[in-house]
N, C-alpha and C positions, 0 to 999 in steps of 0.2 A: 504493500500500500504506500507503503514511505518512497517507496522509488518511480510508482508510479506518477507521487505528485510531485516528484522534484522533476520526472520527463514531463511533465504536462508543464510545469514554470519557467524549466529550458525553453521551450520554444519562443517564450515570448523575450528571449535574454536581446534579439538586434534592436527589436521596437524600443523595450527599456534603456538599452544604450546609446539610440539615437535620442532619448528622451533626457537623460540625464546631462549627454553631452550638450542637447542647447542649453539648459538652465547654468551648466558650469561653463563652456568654453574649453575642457580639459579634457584629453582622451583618457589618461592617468587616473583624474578624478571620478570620471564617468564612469572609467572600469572598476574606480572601488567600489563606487556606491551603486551597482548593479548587482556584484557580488554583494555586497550591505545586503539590497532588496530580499536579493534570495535566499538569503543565510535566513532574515527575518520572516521570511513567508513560509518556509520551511520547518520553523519551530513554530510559528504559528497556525500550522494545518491545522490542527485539530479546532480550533478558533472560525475555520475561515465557514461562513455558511452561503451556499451558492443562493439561496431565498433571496438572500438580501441582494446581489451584486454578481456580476462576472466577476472572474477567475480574473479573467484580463483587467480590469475597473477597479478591483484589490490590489494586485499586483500595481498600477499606479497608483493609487493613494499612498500605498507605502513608498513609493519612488518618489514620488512629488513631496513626501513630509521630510524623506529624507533631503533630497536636493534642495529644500529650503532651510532645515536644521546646519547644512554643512554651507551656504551663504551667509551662516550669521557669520560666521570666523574665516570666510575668502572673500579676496578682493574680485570685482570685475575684471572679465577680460574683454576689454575693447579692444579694436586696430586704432592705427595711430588716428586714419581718417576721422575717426568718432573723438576725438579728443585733444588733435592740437591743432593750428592751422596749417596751411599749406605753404611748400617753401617753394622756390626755383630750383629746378632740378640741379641745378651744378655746385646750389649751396656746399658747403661740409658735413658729412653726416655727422650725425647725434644721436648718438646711444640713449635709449629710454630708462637707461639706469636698472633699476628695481622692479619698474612696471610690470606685469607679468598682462601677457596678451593671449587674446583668442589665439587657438590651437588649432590645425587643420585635424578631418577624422578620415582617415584613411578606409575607403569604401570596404576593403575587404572586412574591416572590423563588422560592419556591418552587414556582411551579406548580399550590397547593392547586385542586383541583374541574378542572383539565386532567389528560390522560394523559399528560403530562412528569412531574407532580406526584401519581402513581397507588399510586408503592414510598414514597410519606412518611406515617409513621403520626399523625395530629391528634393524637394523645390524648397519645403522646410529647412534644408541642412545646409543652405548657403551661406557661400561665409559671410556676404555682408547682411543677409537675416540676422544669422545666428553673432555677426556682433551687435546688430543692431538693436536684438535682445538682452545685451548685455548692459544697454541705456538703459533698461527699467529698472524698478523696484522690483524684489524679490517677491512679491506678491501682483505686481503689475503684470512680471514674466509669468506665474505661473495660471493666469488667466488666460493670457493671450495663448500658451502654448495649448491646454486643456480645452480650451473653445474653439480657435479658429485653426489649431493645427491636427490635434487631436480627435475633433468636432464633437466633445462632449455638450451636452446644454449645461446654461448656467444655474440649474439645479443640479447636474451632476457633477458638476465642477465644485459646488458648495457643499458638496454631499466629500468629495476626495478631501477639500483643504479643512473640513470643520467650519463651515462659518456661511454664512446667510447667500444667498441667492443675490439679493440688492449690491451686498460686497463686492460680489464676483462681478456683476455687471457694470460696479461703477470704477473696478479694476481694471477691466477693460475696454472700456469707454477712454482711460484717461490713456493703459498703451496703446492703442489706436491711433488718438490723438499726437502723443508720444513718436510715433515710427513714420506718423507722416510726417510732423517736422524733419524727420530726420531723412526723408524722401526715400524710404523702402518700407513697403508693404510685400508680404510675402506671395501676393496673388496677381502683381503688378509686373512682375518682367517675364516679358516673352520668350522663350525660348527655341532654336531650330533643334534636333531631334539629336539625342546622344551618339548618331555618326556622325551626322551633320559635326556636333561638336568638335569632334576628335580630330576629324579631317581639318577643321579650321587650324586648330592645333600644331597638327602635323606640319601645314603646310609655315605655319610659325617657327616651329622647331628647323624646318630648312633651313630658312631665312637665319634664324640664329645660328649655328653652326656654319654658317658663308658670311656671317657678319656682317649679312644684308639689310641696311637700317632703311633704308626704301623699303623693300620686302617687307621688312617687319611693321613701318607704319601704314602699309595698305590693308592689314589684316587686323584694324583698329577701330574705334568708333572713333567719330570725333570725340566725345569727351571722356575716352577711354581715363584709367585711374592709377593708378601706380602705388604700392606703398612695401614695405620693405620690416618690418615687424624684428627686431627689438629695436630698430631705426627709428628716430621719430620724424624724419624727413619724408612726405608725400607727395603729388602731384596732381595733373589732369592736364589731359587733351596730347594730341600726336606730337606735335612739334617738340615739346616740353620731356615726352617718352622717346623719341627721336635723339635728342640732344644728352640725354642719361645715358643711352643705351652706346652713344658712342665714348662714352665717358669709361663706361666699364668695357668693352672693348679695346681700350685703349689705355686703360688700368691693367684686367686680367688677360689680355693677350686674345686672341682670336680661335684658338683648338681648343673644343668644348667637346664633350659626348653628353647624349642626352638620355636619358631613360626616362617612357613613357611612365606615369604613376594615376591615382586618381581618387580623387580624396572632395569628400563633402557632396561626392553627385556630380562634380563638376573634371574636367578633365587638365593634366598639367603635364610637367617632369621635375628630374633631379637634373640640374644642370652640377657637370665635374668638368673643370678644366684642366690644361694641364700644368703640375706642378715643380716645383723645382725638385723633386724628387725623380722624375720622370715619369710619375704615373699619373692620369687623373684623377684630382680631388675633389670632395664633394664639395661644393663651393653654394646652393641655396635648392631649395623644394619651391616651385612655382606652382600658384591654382589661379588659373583662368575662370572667367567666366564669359562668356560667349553668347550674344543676340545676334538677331538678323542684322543686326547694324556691323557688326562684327566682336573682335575681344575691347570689352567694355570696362575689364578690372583685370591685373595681373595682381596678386597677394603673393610675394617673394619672402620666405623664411629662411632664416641663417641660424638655427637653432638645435642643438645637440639631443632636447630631448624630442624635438619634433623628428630629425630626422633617425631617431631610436625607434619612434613608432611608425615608421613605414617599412622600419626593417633594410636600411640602404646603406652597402657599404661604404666605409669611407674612402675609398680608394679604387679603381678602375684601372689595370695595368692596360700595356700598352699592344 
């Protein structure tokens, strides 16, 4: 009986880890507090009664109590965009210091394109969603994910966190409010189709590897985005990603290898140059995002434990 209902709570392990990872930002923290959920669901089988609730409707309540118990004591992880102004691209970078930022979630974690990975919605797990969720209050976030991502009603939303129905709806009403300021809504950008993506991608990755900045700005929107995460230096529009991009070509040299990756839904690589070693180093993780208009946001990470969780070596021989 004990194993049957820890297989029945496995299943739901990718939904609850794309759940926890928008409320935190963290793959690390997501994955504890999934494991948390289940360790908790587990001792409490005997507790759990299907009358009252789904199996799956349990299983978040306990996920969402927990992801807000463990936001009392972490900080937010925004991208720089959400939180400092924007520079000229040629400025000097600037390290964010201490800041601790949104994480990318590397798809495999979650199953995306398997039937593990079937109940996790893409369009949710964007990165600039998912830090734009990182603007709210922890009770702001946990509305807006439970109602408009989740599509609970705001009686069952009030029924998960303990607290009245009026709450929840005036929770979010104000992140609504909240996420248009900050001009993303999670049901507002259009998307061409996950080949479509890739190919865009691809034909980007050429362009990089020939160190084609032409190349690279025609596969751009105009008010494409740039930002660079523990960097606090950001930007917008081609010319500005144009003028960067020969910067760092011109910085780290022009022989790159690229390795396809794909994280949040969205499609990217590891870009490795090469080193004074002789071998290619891993030098940032890229996640694109992609409309019909063209790549709309490059999110560039130079980050040890992000590139732990994609599992990518440090080095490329030759």
């Amino acid at each position: 009986m004990a194993e049957d209902f820890e297989a029945r709570i496995e299943q739901y392990r990718p939904e609850l880890l794309a759940h926890c990872y928008r409320f935190l930002g963290s793959v690390h923290d997501a994955e504890d507090l999934v494991q948390e959920t289940c360790l908790r669901a587990w001792r409490a089988r005997d507790r759990y009664d299907p009358a009252r609730s789904s199996l799956r409707t349990w299983l978040y309540r306990i996920a969402t109590n927990a992801c807000l118990t463990a936001l009392e004591t972490r900080s937010r992880r925004p991208l720089p965009s959400g939180t400092v102004a924007d520079r000229p691209p040629l400025d000097p970078l600037v390290h964010g210091g201490e800041a601790t930022w949104l994480q990318p979630m590397p798809d495999a974690l979650l199953h995306l394109g398997q039937s593990a990975g079937a109940a996790v919605d893409r369009g949710s797990l964007r990165l600039a969603f998912v830090a734009a969720l990182q603007l709210l209050s922890a009770r702001q976030r946990a509305a807006l994910i439970l109602c408009e991502v989740l599509a609970f009603s705001a009686a069952e939303a009030a029924q998960i966190l303990d607290t009245s129905t009026a709450s929840v709806t005036s929770s979010l009403q104000r992140a609504r409010v909240r996420l248009r300021q900050a001009g993303v809504l999670e049901d507002q950008v259009a998307e061409p189709s996950q080949a479509e993506q890739r190919a865009c991608v691809e034909r980007y990755m050429k362009a990089f590897e020939h160190a084609d900045i032409e190349g690279l700005k025609r596969l751009l929107s105009e008010d494409v985005l740039m930002e660079m995460p523990p960097v606090l230096n950001w930007f917008t529009g081609r010319d500005d990603y144009g003028r960067f991009m020969g910067w760092v070509f011109a910085k780290a040299g022009t022989r790159w290898r690229l390795v396809p990756v794909a994280a949040n839904g969205q499609p990217g690589f590891a870009a490795y140059n090469l080193g004074d070693s002789g071998a290619f180093e891993l030098h940032t993780l890229q996640v694109f995002t992609v409309t019909a208009a063209g790549i709309s946001r490059n999110t560039v990470f130079r980050d040890a434990e992000v590139f732990a969780s994609f599992g990518l070596a440090p080095a490329i021989e030759i």
